[in-house]
MARBABA-606458 format. One record per residue (C-alpha): x, y, z; residue number from 1. Coordinates in nm, 3 decimals. Layout:
BEGIN
       x       y       z   i
       X       Y       Z NUM
...
***
This chain:
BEGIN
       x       y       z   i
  -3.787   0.161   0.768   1
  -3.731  -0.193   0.658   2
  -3.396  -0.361   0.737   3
  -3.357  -0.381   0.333   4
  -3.419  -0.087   0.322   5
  -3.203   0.097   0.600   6
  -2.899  -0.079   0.494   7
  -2.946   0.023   0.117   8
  -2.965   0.394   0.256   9
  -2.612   0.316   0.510  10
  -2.440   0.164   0.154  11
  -2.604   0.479  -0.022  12
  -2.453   0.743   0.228  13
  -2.065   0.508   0.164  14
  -2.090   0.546  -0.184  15
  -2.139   0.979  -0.163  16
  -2.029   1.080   0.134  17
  -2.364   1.195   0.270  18
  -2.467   1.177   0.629  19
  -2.643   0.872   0.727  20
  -2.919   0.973   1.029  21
  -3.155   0.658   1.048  22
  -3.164   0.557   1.403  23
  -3.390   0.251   1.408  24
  -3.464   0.046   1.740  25
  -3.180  -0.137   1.813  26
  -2.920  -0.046   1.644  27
  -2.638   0.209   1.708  28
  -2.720   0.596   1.594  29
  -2.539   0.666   1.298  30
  -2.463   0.999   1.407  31
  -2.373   1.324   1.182  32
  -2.046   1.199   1.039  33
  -2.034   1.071   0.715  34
  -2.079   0.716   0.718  35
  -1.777   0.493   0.518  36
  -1.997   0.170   0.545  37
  -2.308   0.046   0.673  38
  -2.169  -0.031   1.030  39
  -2.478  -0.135   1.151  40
  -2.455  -0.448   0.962  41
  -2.357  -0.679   1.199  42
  -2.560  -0.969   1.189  43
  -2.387  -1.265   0.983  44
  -2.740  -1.261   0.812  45
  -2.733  -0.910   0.694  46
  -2.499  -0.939   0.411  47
  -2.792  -0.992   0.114  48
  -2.975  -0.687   0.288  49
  -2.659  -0.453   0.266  50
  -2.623  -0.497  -0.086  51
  -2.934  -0.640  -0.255  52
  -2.831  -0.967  -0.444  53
  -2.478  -0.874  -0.462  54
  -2.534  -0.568  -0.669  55
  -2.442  -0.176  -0.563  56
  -2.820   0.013  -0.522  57
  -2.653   0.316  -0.592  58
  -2.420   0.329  -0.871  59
  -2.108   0.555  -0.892  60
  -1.938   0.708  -1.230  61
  -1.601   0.629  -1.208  62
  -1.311   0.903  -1.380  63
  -1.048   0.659  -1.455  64
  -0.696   0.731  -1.633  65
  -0.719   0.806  -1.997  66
  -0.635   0.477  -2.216  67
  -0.457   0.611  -2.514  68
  -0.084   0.508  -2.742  69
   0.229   0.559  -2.524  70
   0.452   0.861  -2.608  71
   0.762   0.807  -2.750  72
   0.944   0.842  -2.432  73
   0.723   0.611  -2.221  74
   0.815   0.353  -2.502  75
   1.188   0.419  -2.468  76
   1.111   0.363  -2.083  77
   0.921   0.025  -2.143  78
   1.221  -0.104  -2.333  79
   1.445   0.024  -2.050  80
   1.207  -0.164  -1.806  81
   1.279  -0.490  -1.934  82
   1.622  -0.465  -2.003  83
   1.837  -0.697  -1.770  84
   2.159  -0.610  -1.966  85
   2.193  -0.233  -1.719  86
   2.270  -0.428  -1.419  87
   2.562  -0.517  -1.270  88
   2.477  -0.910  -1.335  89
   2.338  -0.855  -1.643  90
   2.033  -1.064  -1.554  91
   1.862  -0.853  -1.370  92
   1.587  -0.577  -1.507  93
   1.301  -0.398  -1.345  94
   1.064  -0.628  -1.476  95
   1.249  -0.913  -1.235  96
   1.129  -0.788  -0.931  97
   0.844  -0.605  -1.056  98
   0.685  -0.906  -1.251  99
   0.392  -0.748  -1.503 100
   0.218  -1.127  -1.438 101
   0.222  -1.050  -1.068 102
   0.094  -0.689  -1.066 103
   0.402  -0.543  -1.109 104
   0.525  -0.683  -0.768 105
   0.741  -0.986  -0.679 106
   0.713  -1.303  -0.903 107
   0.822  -1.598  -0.630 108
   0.713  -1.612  -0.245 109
   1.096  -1.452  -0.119 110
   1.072  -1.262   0.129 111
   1.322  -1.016  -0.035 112
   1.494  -1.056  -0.346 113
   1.815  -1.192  -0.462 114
   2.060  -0.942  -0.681 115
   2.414  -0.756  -0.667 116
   2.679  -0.789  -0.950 117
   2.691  -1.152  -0.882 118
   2.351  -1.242  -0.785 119
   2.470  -1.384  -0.462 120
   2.376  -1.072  -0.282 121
   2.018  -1.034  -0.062 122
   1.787  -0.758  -0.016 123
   1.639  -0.643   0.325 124
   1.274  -0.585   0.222 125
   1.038  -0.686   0.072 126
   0.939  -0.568  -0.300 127
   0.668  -0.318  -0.306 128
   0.455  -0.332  -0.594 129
   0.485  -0.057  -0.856 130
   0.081  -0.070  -0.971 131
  -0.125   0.275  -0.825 132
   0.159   0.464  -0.774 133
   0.045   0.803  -0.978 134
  -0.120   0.959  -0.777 135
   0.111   0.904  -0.508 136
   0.139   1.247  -0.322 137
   0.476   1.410  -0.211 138
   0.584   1.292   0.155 139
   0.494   1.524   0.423 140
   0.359   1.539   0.787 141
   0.034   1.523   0.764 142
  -0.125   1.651   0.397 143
   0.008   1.746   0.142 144
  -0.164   2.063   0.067 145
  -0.125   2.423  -0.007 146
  -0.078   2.543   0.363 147
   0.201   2.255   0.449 148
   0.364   2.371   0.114 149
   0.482   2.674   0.278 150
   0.649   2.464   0.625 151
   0.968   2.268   0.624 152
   0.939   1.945   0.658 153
   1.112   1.976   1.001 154
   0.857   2.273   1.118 155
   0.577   1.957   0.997 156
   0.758   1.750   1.232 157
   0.733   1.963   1.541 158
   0.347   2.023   1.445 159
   0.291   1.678   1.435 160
   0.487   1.622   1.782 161
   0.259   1.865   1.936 162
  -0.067   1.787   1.729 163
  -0.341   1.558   1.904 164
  -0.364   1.220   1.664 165
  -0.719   1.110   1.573 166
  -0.846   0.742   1.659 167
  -0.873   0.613   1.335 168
  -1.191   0.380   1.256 169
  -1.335   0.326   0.893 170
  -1.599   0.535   1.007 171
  -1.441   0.868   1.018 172
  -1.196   0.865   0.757 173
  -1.200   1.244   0.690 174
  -1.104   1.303   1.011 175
  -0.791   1.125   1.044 176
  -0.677   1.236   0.671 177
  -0.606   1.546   0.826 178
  -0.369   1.396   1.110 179
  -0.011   1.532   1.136 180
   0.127   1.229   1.035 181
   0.384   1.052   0.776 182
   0.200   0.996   0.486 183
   0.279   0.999   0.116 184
   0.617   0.942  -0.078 185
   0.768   0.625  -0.236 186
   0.954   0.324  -0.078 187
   0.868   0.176   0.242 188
   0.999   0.443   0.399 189
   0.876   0.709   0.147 190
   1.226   0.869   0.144 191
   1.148   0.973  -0.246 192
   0.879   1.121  -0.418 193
   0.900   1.078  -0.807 194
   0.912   0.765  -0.981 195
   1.251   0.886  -1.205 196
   1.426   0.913  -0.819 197
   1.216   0.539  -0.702 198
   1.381   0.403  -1.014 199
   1.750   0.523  -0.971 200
   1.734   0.340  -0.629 201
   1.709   0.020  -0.739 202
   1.940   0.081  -1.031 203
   2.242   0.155  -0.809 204
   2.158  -0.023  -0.509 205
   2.445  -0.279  -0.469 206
   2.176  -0.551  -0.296 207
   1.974  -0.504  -0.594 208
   2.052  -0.396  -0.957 209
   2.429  -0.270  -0.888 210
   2.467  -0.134  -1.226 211
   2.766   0.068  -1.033 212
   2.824   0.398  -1.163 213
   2.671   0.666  -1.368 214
   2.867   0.646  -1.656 215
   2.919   0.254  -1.666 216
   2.518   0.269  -1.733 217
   2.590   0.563  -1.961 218
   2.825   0.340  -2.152 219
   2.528   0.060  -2.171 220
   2.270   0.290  -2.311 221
   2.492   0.428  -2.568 222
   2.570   0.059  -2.667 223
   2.182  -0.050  -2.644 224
   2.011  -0.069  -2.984 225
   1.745   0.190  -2.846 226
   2.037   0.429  -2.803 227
   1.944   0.696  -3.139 228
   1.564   0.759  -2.941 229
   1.775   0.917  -2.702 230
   1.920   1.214  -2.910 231
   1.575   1.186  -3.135 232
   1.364   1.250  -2.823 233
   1.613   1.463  -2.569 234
   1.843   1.656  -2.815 235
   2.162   1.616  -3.053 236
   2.456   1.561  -2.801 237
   2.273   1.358  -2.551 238
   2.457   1.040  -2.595 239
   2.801   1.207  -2.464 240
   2.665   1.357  -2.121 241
   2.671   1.090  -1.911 242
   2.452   1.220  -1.640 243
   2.237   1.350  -1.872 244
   2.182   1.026  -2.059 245
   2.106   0.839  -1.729 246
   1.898   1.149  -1.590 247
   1.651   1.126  -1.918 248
   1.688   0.716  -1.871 249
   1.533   0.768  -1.518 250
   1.266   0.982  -1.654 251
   1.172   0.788  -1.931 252
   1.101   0.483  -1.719 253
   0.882   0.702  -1.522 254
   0.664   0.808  -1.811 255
   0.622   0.436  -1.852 256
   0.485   0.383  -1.518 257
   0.295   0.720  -1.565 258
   0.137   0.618  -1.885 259
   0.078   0.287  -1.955 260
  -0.277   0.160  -1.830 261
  -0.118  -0.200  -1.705 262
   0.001   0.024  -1.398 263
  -0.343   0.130  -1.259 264
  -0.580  -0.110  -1.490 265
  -0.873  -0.001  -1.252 266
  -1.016  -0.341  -1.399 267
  -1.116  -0.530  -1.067 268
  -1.453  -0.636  -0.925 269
  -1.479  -0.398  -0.738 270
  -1.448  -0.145  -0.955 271
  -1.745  -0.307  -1.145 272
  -1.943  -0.319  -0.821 273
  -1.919   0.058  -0.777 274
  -2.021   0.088  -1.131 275
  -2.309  -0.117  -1.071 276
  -2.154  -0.390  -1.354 277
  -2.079  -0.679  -1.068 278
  -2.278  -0.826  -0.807 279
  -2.090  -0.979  -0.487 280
  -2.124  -1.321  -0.359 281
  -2.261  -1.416  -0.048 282
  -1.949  -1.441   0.135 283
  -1.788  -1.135  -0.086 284
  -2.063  -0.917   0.075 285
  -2.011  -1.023   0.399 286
  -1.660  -0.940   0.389 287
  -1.694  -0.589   0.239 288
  -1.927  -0.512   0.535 289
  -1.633  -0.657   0.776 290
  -1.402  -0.499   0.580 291
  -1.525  -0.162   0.709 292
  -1.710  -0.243   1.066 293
  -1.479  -0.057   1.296 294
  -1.549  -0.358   1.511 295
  -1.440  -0.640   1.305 296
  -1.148  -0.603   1.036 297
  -1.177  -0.181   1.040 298
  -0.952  -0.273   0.738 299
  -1.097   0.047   0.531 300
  -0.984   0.310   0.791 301
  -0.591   0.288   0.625 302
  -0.707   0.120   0.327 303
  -0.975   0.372   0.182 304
  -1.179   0.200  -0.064 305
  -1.434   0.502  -0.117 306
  -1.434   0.680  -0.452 307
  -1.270   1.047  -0.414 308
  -1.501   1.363  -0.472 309
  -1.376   1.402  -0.821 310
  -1.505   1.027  -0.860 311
  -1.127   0.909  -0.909 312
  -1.172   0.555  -0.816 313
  -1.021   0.418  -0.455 314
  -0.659   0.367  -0.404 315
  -0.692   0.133  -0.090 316
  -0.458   0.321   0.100 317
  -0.432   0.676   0.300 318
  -0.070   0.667   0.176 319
   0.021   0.681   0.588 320
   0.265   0.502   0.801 321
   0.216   0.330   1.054 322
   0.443   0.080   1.300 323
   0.238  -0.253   1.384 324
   0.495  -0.440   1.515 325
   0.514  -0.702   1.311 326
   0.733  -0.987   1.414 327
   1.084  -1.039   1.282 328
   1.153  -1.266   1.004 329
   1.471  -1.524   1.015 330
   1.442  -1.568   0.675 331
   1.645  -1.267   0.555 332
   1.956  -1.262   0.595 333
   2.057  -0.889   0.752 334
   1.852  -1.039   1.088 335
   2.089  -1.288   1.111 336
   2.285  -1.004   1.324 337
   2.068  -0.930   1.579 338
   2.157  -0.613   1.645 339
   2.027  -0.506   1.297 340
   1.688  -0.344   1.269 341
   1.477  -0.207   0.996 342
   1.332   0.126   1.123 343
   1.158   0.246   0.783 344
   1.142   0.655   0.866 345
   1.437   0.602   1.096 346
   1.642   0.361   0.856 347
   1.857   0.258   0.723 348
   1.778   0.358   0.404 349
   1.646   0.695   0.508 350
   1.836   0.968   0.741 351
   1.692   1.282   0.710 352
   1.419   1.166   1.023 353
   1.664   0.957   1.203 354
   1.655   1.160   1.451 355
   1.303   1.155   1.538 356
   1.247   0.853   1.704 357
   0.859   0.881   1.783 358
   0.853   0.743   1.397 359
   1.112   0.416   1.393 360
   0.933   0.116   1.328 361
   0.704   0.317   1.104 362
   0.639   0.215   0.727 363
   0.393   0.310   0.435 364
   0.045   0.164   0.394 365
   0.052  -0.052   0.061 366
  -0.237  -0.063  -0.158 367
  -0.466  -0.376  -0.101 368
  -0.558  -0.355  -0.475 369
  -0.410  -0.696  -0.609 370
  -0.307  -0.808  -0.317 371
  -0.439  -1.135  -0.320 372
  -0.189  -1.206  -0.588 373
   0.107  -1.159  -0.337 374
   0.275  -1.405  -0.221 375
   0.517  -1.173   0.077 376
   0.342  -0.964   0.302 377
   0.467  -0.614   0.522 378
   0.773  -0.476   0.466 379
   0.977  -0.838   0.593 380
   0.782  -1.042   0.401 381
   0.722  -1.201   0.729 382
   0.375  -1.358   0.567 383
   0.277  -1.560   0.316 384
  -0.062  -1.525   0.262 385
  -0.377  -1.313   0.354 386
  -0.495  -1.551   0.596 387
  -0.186  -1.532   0.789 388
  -0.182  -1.132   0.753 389
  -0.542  -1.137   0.921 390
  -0.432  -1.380   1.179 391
  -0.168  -1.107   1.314 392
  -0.442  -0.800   1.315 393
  -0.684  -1.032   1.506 394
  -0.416  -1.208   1.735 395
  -0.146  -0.953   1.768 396
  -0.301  -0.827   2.141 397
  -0.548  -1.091   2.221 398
  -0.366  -1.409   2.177 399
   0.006  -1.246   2.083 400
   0.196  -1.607   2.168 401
   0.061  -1.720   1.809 402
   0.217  -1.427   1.662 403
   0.555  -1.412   1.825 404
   0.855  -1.652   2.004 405
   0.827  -1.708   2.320 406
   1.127  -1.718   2.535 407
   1.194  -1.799   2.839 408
   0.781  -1.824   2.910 409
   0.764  -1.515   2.822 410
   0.583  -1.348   2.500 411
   0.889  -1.168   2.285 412
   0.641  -0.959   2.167 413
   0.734  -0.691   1.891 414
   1.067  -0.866   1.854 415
   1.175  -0.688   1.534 416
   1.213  -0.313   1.725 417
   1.406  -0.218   2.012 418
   1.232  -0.223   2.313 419
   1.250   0.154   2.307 420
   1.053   0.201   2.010 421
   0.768  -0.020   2.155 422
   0.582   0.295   2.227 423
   0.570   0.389   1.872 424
   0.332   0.063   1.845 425
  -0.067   0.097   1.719 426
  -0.214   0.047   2.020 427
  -0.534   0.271   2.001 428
  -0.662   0.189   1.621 429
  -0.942  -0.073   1.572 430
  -0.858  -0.381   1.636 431
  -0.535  -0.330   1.769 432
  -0.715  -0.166   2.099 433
  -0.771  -0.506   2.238 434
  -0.592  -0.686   2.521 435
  -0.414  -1.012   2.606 436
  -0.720  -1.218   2.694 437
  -1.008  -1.029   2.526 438
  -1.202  -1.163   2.246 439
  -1.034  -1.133   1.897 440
  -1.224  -0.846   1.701 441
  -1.273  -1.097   1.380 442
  -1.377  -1.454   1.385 443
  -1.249  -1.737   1.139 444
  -1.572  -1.661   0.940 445
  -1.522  -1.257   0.891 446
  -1.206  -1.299   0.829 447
  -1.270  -1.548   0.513 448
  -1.547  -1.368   0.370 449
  -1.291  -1.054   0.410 450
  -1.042  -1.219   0.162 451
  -1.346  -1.338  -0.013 452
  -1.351  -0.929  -0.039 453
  -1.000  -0.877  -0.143 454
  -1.043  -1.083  -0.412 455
  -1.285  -0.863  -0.585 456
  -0.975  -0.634  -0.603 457
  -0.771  -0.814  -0.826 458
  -0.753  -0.648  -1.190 459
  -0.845  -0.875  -1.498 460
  -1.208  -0.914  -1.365 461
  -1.454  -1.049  -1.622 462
  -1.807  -1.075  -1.629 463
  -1.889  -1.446  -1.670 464
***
């Protein structure tokens, strides 16, 4: 079998889940797993073999989200979005921190945002974006399925205590899907799981929105001149319950999210590619193979970028959490006392799992899609751009005094958790199983062609 010719099979068994078996001289068996990408593509030459001139051999149908009018409801919720006059400042709407021009995430490069009644207040993370959040599955240990429907979440938690984790590598994706681990949920810390509760957060939080109580936003949406769609679209009486009127509020600016395409555009490069509309660059190629070599970024073992059975389009996340130690950032102001620490699953924000330490330090998986549009990076904001993101994954172990203070001569490393929690680190996942010393798993080349990559993820793609 040619080289051409074996990769095109490797990118054919990615794109539908079939076994690949070729086991050519000289290259590593494939095995009987699935493959997620050609992993045998390792030569820097390979990348116009893998995917022949840039384009996808093997085609995929895509089912993406119906495009049709808004209901009336997810139109009361889009004027609701952008209205700055239900916070506490009056300046402040959802559309601030959730900028539509930046993908629905943060419009300026701050780590977390400024808000409160007199905008002179700071948040302590950084703003999530709001785009591919519908199929978003309930928060559970480990799936969220029929059988863990039927278990408390605290039963999930002592299943998942005793439950052998799988390695997880880009190659065996299905595998470690079915781990008893924190996935799904909303937040950082994923202590919600519709968007009507995500968006009362915000609303009421006194860092952020601090529109203060129930019924002074009550008051507001009776006085708003969208106030009549309330009682036309929830009943005759509506405007004089209080917690009814913000209830329906909440749930109108969740049919927005739910319904309007701008949330999950599915418009990228890549989502041409798999159609077989886009061909990849040079570089672009290169990075999509890097992108999923369990020896070089093993990027696409958290952030899945293979279609789903049902040929739903990829998310570019497993929806898990996961604590990777990122370094503490000065910039926001909470760190100032160093005895504060952002746990995610252990708090603050969340308490229902304070108690079960093996998960502090832990927080949700983002989507990659659009990422190269973000400015903040990980929950702190710590980063500022993708280069710097890919610096800490390939320097974090092998060469950690370029990733955190040293004090003292000595390597503070994950200075942002209690020295207790260090055991909740990554320390066995690809290509955070290196040591102090060791080569880094990605070199200044893979690592540009694998931005090069996440590029092709940004929506608005057109054909040129």
């Amino acid at each position: 079998m040619s080289l051409r010719a074996l990769l095109a099979a490797a990118t054919a068994a990615f794109l539908t889940g079939a076994a690949w078996a070729a086991e050519p001289p000289g290259l590593a068996p494939a095995g009987s797993a699935p493959m997620h990408a050609p992993a045998a593509a390792t030569s820097p030459s390979l990348s116009a073999s893998v995917l022949p001139d840039g384009g996808n051999p093997h085609p995929v149908h895509l089912v993406l989200p119906p495009r049709k009018p808004l209901s009336a409801v997810a139109r009361l919720g889009r004027a609701l979005f952008f209205d700055p006059r239900l916070s506490g400042s009056g300046r402040v709407s959802c559309a601030s921190c959730h900028s539509p021009r930046h993908a629905y995430g943060p419009p300026n490069a701050l780590p977390v945002q400024i808000g409160g009644s007199r905008m002179n207040r700071f948040g302590v993370r950084a703003v999530p974006s709001l785009e591919y959040l519908y199929r978003q599955q309930n928060f559970s240990i480990g799936p969220d399925n029929e059988e863990n429907e039927t278990i408390t979440l605290q039963q999930l938690v002592q299943l998942g205590r005793q439950s052998r984790r799988v390695r997880k590598t880009a190659q065996d994706t299905a595998a470690t899907a079915a781990n008893l681990v924190p996935q799904g949920g909303l937040f950082w810390d994923g202590r919600v799981n519709t968007l009507q509760q995500q968006a009362d957060g915000p609303l009421f939080n006194p860092l952020e929105m601090d529109a203060g109580s129930v019924a002074t936003v009550a008051a507001k949406l009776r006085s708003a001149g969208y106030a009549r769609q309330f009682e036309q679209l929830f009943g005759p009486g509506m405007l004089g319950n209080s917690r009814f009127l913000v209830s329906e509020a909440l749930f109108a600016l969740a049919r927005f999210q739910i319904e309007d395409p701008s949330f999950h555009p599915f418009s990228s490069k890549y989502d041409a590619w798999l159609q077989g509309k886009a061909r990849f660059t040079p570089s672009q190629a290169r990075g999509y193979v890097a992108f999923n070599d369990p020896r070089k970024g093993d990027c696409a073992a958290c952030h899945l970028d293979r279609p789903g059975a049902d040929g739903q389009p990829p998310l570019f996340t497993d929806t898990q959490y996961e604590a990777l130690g990122v370094p503490r950032n000065p910039a926001i102001p909470a760190n100032r006392n160093p005895r504060y620490h952002d746990l995610g699953l252990c708090g603050p924000y969340r308490t229902d799992l304070a108690r079960q330490t093996q998960y502090c330090g832990m927080f949700l998986t983002p989507t990659l899609r659009n990422a190269a549009t973000r400015h903040v990076f990980f929950h702190n904001g710590v980063y500022h751009s993708l280069a710097q993101v890919l610096d800490f994954y390939d320097f974090r172990d092998t060469r950690p005094a370029r990733i955190y203070p040293v004090v003292h001569g000595r390597v503070d490393k994950y200075d942002d958790l209690p020295a207790r929690y260090d055991q909740n680190v990554d320390r066995s996942d690809p290509p955070f199983d290196r040591r102090a010393g060791q080569a880094p798993a990605m070199s200044a080349r893979d690592m540009r062609d694998i931005i090069a990559f996440l590029k092709t993820l940004n929506d608005g793609w057109r054909p040129r």
